[in-house]
ROKOLLUM-874460 format. One record per residue (C-alpha): x, y, z; residue number from 1. Coordinates in steps of 0.02 Angstrom, whole numbers, plus 50000, padded with zeros to 5 digits. Each point is the difference from the previous one (the first is absolute). Layout:
N
NODE     c1     c2     c3  resi
NODE      X      Y      Z   NUM
...
***
This chain:
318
NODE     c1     c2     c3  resi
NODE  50812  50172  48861     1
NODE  49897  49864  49962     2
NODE  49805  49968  50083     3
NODE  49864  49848  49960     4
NODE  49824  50070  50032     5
NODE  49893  49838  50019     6
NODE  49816  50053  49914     7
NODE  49956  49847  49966     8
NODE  49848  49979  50116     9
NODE  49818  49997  49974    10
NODE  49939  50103  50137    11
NODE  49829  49889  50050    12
NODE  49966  50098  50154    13
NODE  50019  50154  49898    14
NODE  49868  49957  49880    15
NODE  49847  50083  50057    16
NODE  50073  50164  49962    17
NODE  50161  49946  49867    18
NODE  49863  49976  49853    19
NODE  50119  49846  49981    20
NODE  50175  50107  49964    21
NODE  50165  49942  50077    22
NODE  50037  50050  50189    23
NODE  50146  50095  49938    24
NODE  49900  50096  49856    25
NODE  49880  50081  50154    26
NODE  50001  50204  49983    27
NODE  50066  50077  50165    28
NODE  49922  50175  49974    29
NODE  49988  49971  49841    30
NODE  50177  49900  49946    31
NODE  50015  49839  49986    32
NODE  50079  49916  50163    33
NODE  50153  49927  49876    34
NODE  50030  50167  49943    35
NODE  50017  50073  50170    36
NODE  50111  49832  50021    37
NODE  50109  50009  49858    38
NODE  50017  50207  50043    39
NODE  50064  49970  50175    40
NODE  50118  49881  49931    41
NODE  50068  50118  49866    42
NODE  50022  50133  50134    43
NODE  50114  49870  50118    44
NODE  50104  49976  49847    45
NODE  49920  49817  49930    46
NODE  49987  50039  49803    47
NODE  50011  49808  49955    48
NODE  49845  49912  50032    49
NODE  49913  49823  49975    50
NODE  49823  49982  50015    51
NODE  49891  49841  50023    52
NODE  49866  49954  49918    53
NODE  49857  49891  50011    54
NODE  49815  50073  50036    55
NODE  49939  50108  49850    56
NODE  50219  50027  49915    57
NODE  49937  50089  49876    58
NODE  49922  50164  50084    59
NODE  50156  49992  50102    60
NODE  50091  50040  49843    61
NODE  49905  50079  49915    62
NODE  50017  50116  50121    63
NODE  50175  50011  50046    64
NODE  50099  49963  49836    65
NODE  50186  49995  50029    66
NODE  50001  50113  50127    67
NODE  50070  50159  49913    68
NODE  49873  50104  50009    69
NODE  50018  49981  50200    70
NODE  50217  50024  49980    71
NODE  50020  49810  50054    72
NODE  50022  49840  49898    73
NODE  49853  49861  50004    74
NODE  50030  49822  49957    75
NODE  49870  49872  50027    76
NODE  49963  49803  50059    77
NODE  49876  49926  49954    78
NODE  49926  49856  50097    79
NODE  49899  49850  49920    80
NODE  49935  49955  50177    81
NODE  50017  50086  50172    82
NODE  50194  49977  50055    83
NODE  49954  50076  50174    84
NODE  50114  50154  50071    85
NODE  50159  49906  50011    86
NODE  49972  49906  49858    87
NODE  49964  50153  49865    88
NODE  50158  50066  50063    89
NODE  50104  49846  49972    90
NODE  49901  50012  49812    91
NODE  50100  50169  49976    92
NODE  50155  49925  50043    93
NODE  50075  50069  49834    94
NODE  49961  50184  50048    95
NODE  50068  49985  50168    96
NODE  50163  49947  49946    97
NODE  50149  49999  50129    98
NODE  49955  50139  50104    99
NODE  49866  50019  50158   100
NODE  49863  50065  49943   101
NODE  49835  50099  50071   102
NODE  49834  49903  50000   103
NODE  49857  50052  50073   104
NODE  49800  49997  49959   105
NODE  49891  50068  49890   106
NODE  49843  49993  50104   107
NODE  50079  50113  50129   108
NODE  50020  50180  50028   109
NODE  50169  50109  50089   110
NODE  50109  50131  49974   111
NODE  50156  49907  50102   112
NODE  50174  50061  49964   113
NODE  50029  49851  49895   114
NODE  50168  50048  49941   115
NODE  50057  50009  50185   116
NODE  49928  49822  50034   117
NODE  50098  49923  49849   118
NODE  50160  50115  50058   119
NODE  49989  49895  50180   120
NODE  49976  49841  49926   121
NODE  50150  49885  50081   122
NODE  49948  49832  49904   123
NODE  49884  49846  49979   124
NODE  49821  50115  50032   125
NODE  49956  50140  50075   126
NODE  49817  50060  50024   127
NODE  49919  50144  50019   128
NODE  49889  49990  50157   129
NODE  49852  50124  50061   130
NODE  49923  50034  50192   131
NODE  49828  49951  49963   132
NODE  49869  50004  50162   133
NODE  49894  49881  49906   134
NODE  50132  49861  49968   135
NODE  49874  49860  49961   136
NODE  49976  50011  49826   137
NODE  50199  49985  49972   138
NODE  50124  49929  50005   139
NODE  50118  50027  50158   140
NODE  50178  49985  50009   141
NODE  50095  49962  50168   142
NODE  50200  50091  49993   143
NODE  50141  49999  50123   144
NODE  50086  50176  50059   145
NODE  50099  49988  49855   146
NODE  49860  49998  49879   147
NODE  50044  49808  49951   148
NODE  49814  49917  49965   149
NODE  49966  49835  50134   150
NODE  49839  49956  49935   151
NODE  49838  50046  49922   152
NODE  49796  49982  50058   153
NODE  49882  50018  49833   154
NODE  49873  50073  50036   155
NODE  49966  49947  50195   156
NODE  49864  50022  50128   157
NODE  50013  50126  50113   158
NODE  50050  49872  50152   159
NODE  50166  49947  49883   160
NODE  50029  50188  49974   161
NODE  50168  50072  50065   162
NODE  50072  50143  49892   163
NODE  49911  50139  49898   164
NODE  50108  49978  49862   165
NODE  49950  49922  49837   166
NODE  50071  49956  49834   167
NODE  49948  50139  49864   168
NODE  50043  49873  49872   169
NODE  50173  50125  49924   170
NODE  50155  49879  50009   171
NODE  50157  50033  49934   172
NODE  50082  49839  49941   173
NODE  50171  49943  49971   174
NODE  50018  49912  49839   175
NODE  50059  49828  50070   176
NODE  49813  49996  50099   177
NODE  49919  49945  49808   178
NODE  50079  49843  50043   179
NODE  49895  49947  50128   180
NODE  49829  50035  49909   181
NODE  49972  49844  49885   182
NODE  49966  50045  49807   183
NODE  49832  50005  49917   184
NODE  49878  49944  50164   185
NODE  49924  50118  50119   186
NODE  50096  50059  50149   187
NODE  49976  50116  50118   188
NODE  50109  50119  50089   189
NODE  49906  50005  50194   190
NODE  49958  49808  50006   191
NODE  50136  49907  49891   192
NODE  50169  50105  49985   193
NODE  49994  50088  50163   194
NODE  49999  49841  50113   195
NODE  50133  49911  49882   196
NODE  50112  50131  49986   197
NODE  49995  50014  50211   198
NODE  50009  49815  49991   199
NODE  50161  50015  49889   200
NODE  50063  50123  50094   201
NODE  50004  50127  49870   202
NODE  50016  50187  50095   203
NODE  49817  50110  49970   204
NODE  50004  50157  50063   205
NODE  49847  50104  50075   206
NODE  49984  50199  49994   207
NODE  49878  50092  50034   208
NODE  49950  50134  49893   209
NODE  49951  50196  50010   210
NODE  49840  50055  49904   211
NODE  49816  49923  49964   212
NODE  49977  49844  49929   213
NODE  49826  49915  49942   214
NODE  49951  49841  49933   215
NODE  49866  50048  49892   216
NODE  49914  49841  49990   217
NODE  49834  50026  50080   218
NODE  49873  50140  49948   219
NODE  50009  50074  50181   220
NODE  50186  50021  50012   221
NODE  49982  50053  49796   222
NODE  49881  50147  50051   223
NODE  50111  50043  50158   224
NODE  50166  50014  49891   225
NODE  49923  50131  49892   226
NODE  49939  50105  50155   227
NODE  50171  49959  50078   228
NODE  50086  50060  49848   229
NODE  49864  50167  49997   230
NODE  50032  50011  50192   231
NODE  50195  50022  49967   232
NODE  50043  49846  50090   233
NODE  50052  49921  49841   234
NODE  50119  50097  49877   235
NODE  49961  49948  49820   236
NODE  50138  49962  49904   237
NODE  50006  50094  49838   238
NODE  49955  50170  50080   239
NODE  50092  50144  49929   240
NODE  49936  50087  50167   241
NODE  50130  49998  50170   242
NODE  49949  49858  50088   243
NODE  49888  50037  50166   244
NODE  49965  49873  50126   245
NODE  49853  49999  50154   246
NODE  50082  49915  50143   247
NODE  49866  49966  50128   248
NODE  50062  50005  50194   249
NODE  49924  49993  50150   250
NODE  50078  50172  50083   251
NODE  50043  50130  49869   252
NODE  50074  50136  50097   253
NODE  50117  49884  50089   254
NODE  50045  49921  49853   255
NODE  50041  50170  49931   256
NODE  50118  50044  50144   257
NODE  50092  49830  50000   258
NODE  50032  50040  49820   259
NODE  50054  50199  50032   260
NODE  50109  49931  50151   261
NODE  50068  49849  49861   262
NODE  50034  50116  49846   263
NODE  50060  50164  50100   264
NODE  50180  49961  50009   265
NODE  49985  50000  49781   266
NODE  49927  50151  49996   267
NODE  49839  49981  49989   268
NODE  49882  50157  49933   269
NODE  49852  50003  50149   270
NODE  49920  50158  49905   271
NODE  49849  49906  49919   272
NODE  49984  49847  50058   273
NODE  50158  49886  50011   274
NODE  50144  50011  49838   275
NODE  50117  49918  49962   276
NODE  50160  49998  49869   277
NODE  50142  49903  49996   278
NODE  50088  49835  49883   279
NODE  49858  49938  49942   280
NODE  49894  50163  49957   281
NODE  49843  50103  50087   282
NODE  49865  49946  50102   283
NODE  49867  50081  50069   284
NODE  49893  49910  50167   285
NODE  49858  50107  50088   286
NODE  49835  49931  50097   287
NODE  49839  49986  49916   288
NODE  49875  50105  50077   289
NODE  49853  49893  49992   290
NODE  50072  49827  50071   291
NODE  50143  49932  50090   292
NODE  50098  49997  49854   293
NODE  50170  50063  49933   294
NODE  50024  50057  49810   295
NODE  50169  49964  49911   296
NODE  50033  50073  49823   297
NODE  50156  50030  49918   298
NODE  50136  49896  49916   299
NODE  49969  49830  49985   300
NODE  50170  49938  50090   301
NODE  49972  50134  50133   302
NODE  49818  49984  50046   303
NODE  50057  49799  50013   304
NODE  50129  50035  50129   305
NODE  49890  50120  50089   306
NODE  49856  49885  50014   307
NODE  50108  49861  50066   308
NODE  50073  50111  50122   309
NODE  49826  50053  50055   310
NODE  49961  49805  50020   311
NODE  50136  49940  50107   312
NODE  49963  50162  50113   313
NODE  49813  49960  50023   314
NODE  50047  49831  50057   315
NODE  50114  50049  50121   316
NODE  49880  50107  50077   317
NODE  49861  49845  50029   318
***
């Protein structure tokens, strides 16, 4: 499958602590964010990628090469002057070809099941969306029951705010969407294509996703991703070790016995903590002992499934 990563930003909030290097090229405990990114891609099963360039190409490429050395393919686009989001896409146009493709940010950090996100894609766009408590910064996206997007707020006060869910800037496109993103002029995806294409009446699609997500794009929520990703709440991509997650909650030993009252009918192992086998492999979920916290580890599919599950049952019991 085929993915654009859009690095072409300069990162000017970033540059009291960049030393002047591309968002993207930031080390997240020590790799560069676009490794991480191009890693997580690999793993969902996106080997053909485009890149975008415009702040600082070269130590981009220098960097990354073609992409073998990382199993994926790595083209490259070059732009003269800033195209804006929508409008570096359109500029790959030739990559993208005649199949929907995967575009998301370089700036921003997640470990999303991105190959179940393209899998669900039912036409026009679909975009990833996030529960963020601190909305403001974002951009929000309004859906109906059936997921259909009816309109967006960029960025809003907190008097026009009325959802938690925000626009993580990972779209899957349809090819026939290039159309609507003039050639060679900038263009950009929240404030130019998104209100024409609900003007036109095109279908976009809004689901929200499982797993962190973090624009990186100030030096406080650049220092918190690294202790979120030390903390376990974000799994790095590339890690040869079985994924572990920290899912914070407000009541852990209730939470534990929804789950054990959820999972016994599978046959559920209650002999350390709570185990699980089945479909999609082995997962392991026990409290932390020092905060209201639950600890997931296992395979990646199954510690997905079993944090979801642990999320819908922690809402029910608000």
């Amino acid at each position: 499958m085929k993915a654009v990563i859009l690095t072409g930003g300069e990162g000017t909030r970033l540059r009291a602590i960049s030393g002047g290097l591309p968002k993207p090229m930031m080390p997240l405990l020590g790799t560069p964010l676009l490794e991480r990114t191009v890693a997580l891609l690999r793993e969902n099963g996106f080997d053909k990628l485009c890149l975008t360039l415009h702040y600082q190409p070269q130590a981009i490429r220098d960097r990354m090469g073609d992409g073998s050395r990382y199993g994926v393919s790595i083209e490259y686009r070059q732009e003269r002057a800033p195209l804006g989001t929508a409008g570096a896409v359109r500029n790959c146009a030739d990559f993208i070809g005649s199949e929907p493709c995967l575009v998301m940010s370089g700036d921003s950090a997640c470990d999303f099941d991105l190959r179940e996100l393209a899998e669900g894609h039912r036409g026009g766009v679909t975009i990833a969306l996030t529960a963020q408590a601190e909305p403001l910064p974002y951009g929000l996206v309004l859906t109906d029951r059936q997921g259909r997007v009816t309109g967006f707020l960029e960025k809003p006060a907190w008097e026009r705010v009325v959802t938690d869910r925000v626009s993580t800037g990972i779209y899957v496109l349809s090819p026939e969407i290039l159309s609507y993103i003039p050639q060679g002029r900038p263009y950009d995806f929240a404030r130019d294509l998104f209100p024409r294409l609900l003007e036109a009446g095109v279908p976009l699609y809004g689901r929200v996703m499982d797993g962190y997500w973090c624009d990186i794009g100030t030096p406080q929520a650049y220092y918190q991703c690294n202790l979120d990703a030390l903390n376990g709440l974000y799994h790095l991509p590339g890690g040869s070790e079985a994924p572990r997650r920290i899912l914070p909650c407000r009541d852990r030993a209730r939470l534990m016995r929804a789950m054990g009252e959820a999972l016994a009918e599978f046959g559920a192992d209650f002999s350390d903590g709570l185990t699980v086998t089945d479909g999609h492999g082995k997962a392991h979920l026990a409290p932390l002992a020092d905060r209201s916290a639950l600890a997931l580890e296992g395979d990646r599919a199954a510690v997905r499934r079993l944090e979801a599950l642990a999320r819908r049952l922690e809402e029910r019991m608000e």
